[in-house]
Structure formats: structure tokens, C-alpha cells
N, C-alpha and C positions, 0 to 999 in steps of 0.2 A: 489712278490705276498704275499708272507708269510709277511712279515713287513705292509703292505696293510690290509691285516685283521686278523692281530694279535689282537686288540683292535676293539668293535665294529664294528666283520664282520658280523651281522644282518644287523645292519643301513648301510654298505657299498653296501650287498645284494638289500636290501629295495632301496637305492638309482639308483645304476644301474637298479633295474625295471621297477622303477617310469622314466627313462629319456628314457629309450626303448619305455614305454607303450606310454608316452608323443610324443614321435618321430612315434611311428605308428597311434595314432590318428593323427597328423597333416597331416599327408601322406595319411590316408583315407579322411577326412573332409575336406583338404587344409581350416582351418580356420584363420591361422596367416601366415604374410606375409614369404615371403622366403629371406634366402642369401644363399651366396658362405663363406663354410671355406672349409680348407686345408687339405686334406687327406691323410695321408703317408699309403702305402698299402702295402703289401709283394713284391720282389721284388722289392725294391727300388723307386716303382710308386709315383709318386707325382702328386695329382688331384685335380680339385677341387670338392667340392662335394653340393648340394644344400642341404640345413635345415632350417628346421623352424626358425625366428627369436626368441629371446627370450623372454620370456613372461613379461608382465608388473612389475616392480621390487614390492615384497612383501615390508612390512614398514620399513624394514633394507637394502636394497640389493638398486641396482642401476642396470642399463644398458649401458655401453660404448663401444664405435667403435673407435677400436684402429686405432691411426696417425702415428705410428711409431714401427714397432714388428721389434726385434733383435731374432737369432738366438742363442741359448745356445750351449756351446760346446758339451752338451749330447745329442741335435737334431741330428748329422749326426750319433752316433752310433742305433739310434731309427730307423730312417727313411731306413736307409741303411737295417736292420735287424739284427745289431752286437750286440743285447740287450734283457735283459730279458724283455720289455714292449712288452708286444704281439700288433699285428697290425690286422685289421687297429687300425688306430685312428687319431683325428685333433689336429696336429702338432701346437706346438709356448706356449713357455710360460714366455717370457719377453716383455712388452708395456709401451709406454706411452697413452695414451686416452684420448677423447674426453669423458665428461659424456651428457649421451641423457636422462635419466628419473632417477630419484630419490625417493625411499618411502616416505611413510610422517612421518617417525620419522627421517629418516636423514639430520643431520645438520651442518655437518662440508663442505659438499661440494653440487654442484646446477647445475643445466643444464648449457651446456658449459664451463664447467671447465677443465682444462687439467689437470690433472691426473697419478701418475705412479702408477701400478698395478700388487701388491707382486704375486708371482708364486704361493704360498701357500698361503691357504684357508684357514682364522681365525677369531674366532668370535671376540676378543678383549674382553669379557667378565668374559673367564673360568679363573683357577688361574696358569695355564701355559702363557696365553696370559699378564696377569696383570702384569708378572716376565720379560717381555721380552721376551720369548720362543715360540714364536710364529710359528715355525715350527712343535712345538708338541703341536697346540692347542688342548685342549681334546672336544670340543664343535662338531668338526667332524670329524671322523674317518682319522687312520693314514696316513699320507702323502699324503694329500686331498692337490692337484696342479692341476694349469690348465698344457694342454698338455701333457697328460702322459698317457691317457685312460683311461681303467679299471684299473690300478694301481694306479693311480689318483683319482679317481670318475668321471669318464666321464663330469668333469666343461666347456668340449669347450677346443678351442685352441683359443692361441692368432691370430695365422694366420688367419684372419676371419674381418669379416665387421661387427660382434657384439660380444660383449663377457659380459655375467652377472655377475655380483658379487653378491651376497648374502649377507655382510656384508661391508655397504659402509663405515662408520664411521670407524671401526677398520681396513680396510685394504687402504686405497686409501690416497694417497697422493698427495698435492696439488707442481703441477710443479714448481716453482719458476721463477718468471720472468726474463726474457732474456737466460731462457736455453733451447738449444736446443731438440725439443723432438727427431731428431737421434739420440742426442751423449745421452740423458739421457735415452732410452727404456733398455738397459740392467741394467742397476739399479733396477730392477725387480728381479735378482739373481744373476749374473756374476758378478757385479761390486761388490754387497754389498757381496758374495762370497770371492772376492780377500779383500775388506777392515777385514774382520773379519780372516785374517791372517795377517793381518799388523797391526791394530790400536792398538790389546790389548797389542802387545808384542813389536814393535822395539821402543816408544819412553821410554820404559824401558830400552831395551839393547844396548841405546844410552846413558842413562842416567848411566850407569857401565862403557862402551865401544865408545867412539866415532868414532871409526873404527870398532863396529862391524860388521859382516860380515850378512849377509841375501842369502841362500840359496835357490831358486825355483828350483824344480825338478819334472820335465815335462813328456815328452813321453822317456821312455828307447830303445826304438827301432822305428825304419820310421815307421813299418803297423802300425797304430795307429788310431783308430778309433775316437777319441775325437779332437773336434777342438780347438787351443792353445789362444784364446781369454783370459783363465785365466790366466796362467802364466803371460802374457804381462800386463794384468789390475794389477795383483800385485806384478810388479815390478815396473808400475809406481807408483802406493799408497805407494809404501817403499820409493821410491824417494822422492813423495809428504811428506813424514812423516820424511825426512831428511837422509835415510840411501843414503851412497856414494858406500859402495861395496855391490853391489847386482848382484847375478850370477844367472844365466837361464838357467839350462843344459836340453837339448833336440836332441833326436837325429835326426829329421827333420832338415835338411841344412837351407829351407826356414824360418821355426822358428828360427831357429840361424838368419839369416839374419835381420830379422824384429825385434829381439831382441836387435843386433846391431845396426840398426837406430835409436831406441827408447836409447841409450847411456846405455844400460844394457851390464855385461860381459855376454855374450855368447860365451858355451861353449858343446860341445859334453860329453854325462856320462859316458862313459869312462876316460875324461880326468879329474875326481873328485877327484885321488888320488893325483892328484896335488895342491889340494886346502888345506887348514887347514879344521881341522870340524868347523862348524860354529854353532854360537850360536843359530839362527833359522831357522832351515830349514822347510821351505811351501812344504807340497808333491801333488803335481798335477796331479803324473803321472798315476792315474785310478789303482794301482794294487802296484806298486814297491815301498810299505813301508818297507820295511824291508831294501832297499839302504839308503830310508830317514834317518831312525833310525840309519843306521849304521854310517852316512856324521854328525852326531848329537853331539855337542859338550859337554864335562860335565858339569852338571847344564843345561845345553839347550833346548829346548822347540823345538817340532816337532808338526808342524798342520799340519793335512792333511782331503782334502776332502772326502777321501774314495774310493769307487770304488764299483761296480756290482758284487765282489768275495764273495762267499760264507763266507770265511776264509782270514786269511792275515799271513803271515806268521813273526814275530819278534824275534829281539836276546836280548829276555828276562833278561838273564845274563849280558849282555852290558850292557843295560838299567839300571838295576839294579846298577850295579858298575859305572857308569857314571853319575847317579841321576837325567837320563832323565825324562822329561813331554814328553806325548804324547796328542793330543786333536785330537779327529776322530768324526766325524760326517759332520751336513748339517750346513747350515746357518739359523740364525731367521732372513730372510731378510724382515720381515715388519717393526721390532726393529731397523733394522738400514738405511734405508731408509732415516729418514732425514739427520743423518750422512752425508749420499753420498751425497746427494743431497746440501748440505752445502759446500761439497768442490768443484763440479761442478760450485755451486753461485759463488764462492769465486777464480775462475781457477784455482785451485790449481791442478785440475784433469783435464786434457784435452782427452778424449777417442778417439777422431779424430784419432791420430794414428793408433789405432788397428782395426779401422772399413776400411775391403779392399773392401765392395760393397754396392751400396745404391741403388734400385732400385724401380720402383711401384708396389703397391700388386698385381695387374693384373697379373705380371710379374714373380708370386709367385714360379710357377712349375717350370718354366725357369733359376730360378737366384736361387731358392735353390736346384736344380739339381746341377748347375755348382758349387754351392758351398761347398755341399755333397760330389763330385765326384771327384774336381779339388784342392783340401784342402784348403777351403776358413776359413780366420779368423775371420770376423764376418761379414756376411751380417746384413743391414737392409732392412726391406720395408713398405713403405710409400703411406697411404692412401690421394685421391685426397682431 
């Protein structure tokens, strides 16, 4: 919440008003038509909840009815209640789409286009979006994603039968023919998450080392509230990008398992002192940077997604004497989007593997229940 309205918490304010007041006039006047999005609620409740459709897209924005919503692996810590996003709120923030109306300045895309539709909300205008930075565009307030709620700006979830965009040209991308919109909806963050620890760095440390080694490191202990979609998406990208030794340590059995059919070493973290440090270690594991750092070879480069922790704790001094990089943060996943979508065209990425459920949205409560509660690795679900 602090990170949320650190930067234009007015306009954050002002917007959350504006979408309450909007929601209660439609609820007294019923003057726009109705759907069903997805409501994760205290106690683990999954509902669905009726809302107003959304309103005709302004001359920038657009209107789409996602065909295909994936699961992010921060959805089961949300929905469950293991997260600082307060509840309720409408769950889903990776799709592919259908577009159903379009303003009249947009012109990169047209009614009936299928579509993949970044998590974060960017104007493509400001001079953070012009650089590629698109997860800190300055045009709306900090960490403006759909699915996330009030920490969000209440944009809708993808789990739903409409979802608006406000800036069609700078955020929407056009599907690529003959790809599936199951295996392409997480290309919305998970997939382009795991590429932006693979792309910038192994075909360098291929280019030093042709046995370098590529470290992911996962969940440190089984209760683990995040679902393992990332780790698996990139270690296949390392593979796609030519690395041969690439390890998966996670202390989930079932993760070890599905790591091992994907042809990745899977490995439990305890058993890490057996390894060499390795030149890249990916840190996945929501919190245990400080193992990354330490599994970090001299000269070596440490990415890590981050984590929900206030603080992190590191061995500054190691760092220091080993002449590690570290790279902490989110993805600019509007910036790399075509990327993905390039190696998807191209099969060089095949996600089939890591998706264990496909269901229909109807099915929505049902099948993201069992996937919350039963440690599912990526559900999709799929609009008639």
C-alpha cells in the first residue's frame, strides 16, 4: 500500500472514488448492462460477483472479453489471504482477448482482434513508457495492474467477461497467428517475468562459458504460498536460450517432479552445497535472497523477483568481495511482450508443459479452488 501511493496518492484516491461512485450509480439506475467477474473474498471464498459492464472505451481505451485468463503464481497467496492485498477484490491478471470496441483515435488494433493484455496499466506516452519501463509508467499512479484491487486501482480483474483498457495502442498486443491463446494468456507477466531473467544475461554467460551453469531457486521450504509456474517458465527460456545446466531447487517434491519431466536438474535446497556457485542465479523463492546471493558466483549476476517483505536481508560483505550484481524488482512486461510472443511464433517456447489445468470460465470458482488449495501449477480458463 505504501509503494501504491507513494507517488500520486491524490489521483490514486480520486480514482478509487470515481469507480465506487460509478459502481453505486449503476446499482441504483441499472443503466448499463451487467456481467459476472471473479471475487476472491476473505476466507478463501471464490464468487462470482455481478458488475456493471464497462463503459464505452474513451478515444484511447478499448473494451475486451478475455478467451483465455491464466492464473499468476501471486493469485493463490491473494485469494488464500497469505498477502498484503486486502480483499475483497476481482481476481486475474494475465489474458489473451478478444477486442469488442475501440476509441476513435485507436489504431493499431479493431474489433475482433485477438489480443494479449499486459497486467500493468501504461499510457505509452510518459518518458518512463518511451524507455521501455513500462511498469513504472508515470502517466498513472504506482503499480496501476489489473487484479490486485485497491493496491492496483481497482482496473477489474481478468477473471471476468469484460475487462477495459484505457490505453489500447500502448498496451495491447496483437496475437500472432497460429498461437494458441491457452499457451499465450500468461505472456501477460509470468512468461515475460521468467524471459527478463533469462534474455539479458545467459546468452552472455554462454558467450564466457559454454557450460555455464543457471541457477533457479524456488520455494525454500513446502508451506509455500506461491504457485511454481515461474521457476518452470524459466528454465525453459534458459533452455530455449541454449543453456544445458540449469537447476530448479525447490523444496515442494511435486515441483521437483514436474521439473524433472521438463529435463531441468531438480534439486531440493538443501542439497545446493553440492553444486558450484553458479554464474546466474534467478531467485524465485518470494523472500530467500540472501541463499541466492550467497549460491552467487564471483562476477555473477543475481535476479530476483522480489517478494511481499518489508526488508531482505543480504551478505553485503560477500557481495562486495565476489563483485556480485544484483537486479530486484518487477518486470516491464508491455516492453517485452513481443519478445515472448516471438519465441512462442517461432516454438521455441512451448508452455504446454507447465499448464496442469484448462477449464471453462463458468467453472471459475470450482477449478481455482482446487488449484489454490491442491497446489495447482497454472490453471487456465477459457471463454465460450
Amino acid at each position: 500500500m505504501g509503494v501504491a501511493f507513494e507517488r500520486d496518492g491524490a489521483r490514486r484516491a480520486r480514482q478509487v472514488a470515481a469507480v465506487a461512485l460509478d459502481r453505486a450509480r449503476q446499482r441504483a439506475t441499472n443503466t448499463r448492462p451487467r456481467m459476472r467477474a471473479l471475487q476472491a473474498a476473505p476466507g478463501g471464498r471464490l464468487r462470482w460477483q455481478e458488475v456493471p459492464t464497462p463503459p464505452p472505451p474513451g478515444p484511447d481505451g478499448a473494451v475486451v472479453r478475455p478467451l483465455a485468463s491464466a492464473t499468476c503464481d501471486l493469485d493463490c497467496a491473494i485469494a488464500l489471504g497469505a498477502s498484503q492485498f486486502p480483499l475483497p477484490l476481482h481476481l486475474g491478471h494475465e489474458c489473451v482477448a478478444e477486442v469488442l470496441a475501440v476509441g476513435e483515435r485507436v489504431s493499431s488494433v479493431a474489433s475482433g482482434d485477438r489480443v494479449v493484455v499486459p497486467f500493468q496499466i501504461n499510457c505509452g506516452r510518459c518518458p518512463a513508457c518511451l524507455a521501455g519501463r513500462t511498469g513504472n509508467c508515470t502517466g498513472v499512479p504506482p503499480v496501476s495492474m489489473y487484479g490486485m484491487g485497491l493496491v492496483g486501482g481497482l482496473w477489474g480483474g481478468a477473471f471476468a467477461e469484460q475487462l477495459a483498457v484505457p490505453y489500447a495502442d500502448a498496451m495491447l498486443v496483437a496475437l500472432p497467428d497460429g498461437v494458441d491463446p491457452v499457451l499465450a494468456a500468461s505472456v501477460a507477466d509470468n512468461i515475460c517475468d521468467a524471459y527478463r531473467h533469462v534474455a539479458p544475461h545467459v546468452p552472455r554467460l554462454l558467450s564466457e562459458n559454454p557450460d555455464g551453469a543457471v541457477l533457479i531457486l524456488a520455494a525454500t521450504r513446502r508451506r509455500f504460498f506461491f504457485s511454481p509456474s515461474l521457476p518452470l517458465y524459466t528454465g525453459l527460456i534458459a533452455r530455449a536460450y541454449g543453456a544445458h545446466d540449469v537447476h530448479v531447487a525447490d523444496a515442494r517434491p511435486g515441483v521437483r517432479e514436474h521439473a524433472g519431466r521438463l529435463g531441468l536438474d531438480a534439486l531440493h535446497p538443501r542439497e545446493l552445497r553440492k553444486l558450484d556457485r553458479a554464474p546466474l542465479v534467478i531467485d524465485v523463492s518470494g523472500g530467500d535472497l540472501h541463499l541466492a546471493l550467497a549460491r552467487t558466483a564471483p562476477d555473477g549476476v543475481c535476479t530476483s523477483s522480489g517478494s511481499l517483505h518489508r526488508s531482505a536481508r543480504i551478505p553485503a560483505l560477500r557481495m562486495y568481495g565476489r563483485n556480485v550484481t544484483l537486479h530486484f524488482g518487477r518486470t516491464h512486461a508491455r516492453a517485452l511482450i513481443p519478445a515472448v510472443l516471438e519465441l512462442l511464433a517461432a516454438g521455441r517456447l512451448d508452455p504446454r508443459p507447465v499448464i496442469t489445468n484448462v477449464a471453462p470460465l463458468e467453472d471459475a470458482p470450482r477449478a481455482l479452488g482446487e488449484h489454490f488449495r491442491g497446489g495447482g501449477v497454472k490453471t487456465v480458463l477459457t471463454a465460450p
